[in-house]
N, C-alpha and C positions, 0 to 999 in steps of 0.2 A: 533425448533426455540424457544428462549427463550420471555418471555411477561410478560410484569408488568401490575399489576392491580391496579387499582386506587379507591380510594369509600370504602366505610363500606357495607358488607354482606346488602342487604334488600334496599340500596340506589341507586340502577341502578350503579354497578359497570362498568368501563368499562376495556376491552385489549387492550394493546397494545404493537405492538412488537419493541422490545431493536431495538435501531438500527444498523448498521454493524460496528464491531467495528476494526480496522485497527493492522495488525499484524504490523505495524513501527509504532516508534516514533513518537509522536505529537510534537514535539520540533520546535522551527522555521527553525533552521538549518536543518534537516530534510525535514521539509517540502518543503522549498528552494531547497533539492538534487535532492525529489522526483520529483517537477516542473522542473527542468533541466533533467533528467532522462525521462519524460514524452516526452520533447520538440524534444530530442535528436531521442526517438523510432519514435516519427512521420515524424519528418525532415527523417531520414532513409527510414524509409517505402514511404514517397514520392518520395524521390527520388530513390529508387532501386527495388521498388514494394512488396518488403518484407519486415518484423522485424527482426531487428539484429538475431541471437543464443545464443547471452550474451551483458551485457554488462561491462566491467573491468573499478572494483573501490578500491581506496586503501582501505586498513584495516581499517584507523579511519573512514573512510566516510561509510563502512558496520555497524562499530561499531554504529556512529551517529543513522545509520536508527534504528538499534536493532535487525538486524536480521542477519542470519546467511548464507552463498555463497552458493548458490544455488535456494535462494528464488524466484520465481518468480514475475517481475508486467508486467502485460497484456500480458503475455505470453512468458517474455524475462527473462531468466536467470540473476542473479545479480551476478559477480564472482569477487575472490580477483585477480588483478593483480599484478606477480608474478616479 
């Protein structure tokens, strides 16, 4: 775990740790996908008792997030559809 220290040597420095930093884009479009992507794994899993195996996104929309087919969120595969 990485941690920044605060303070000068002798002045009660404190740690603390970085906090998690997000393999996707922070962009708004992005983050807009991710919320739809979120929406879509839960709606799923309610209604069919599972999470998808994938979910199929065109190339810009991979592109937008910044990551590459295969990625996982919350345990659902991110795949280009073909």
């Amino acid at each position: 775990m990485i941690q920044v220290t605060y303070g000068k040597p002798g002045h009660g420095m404190t740690h603390k740790p970085c906090q998690h930093v997000s393999e996707f884009r922070q962009t708004k479009q992005a983050i807009n996908l991710l919320n739809y992507i979120d929406r879509f794994i839960t709606y799923f899993e309610r209604t069919k008792g599972h999470k998808p195996r994938s979910v199929l996104l065109r190339p810009e929309q991979l592109a937008a997030l910044g990551v590459k087919p295969g990625t996982r969120r919350h345990g659902v595969a991110l795949e280009v559809q073909s």
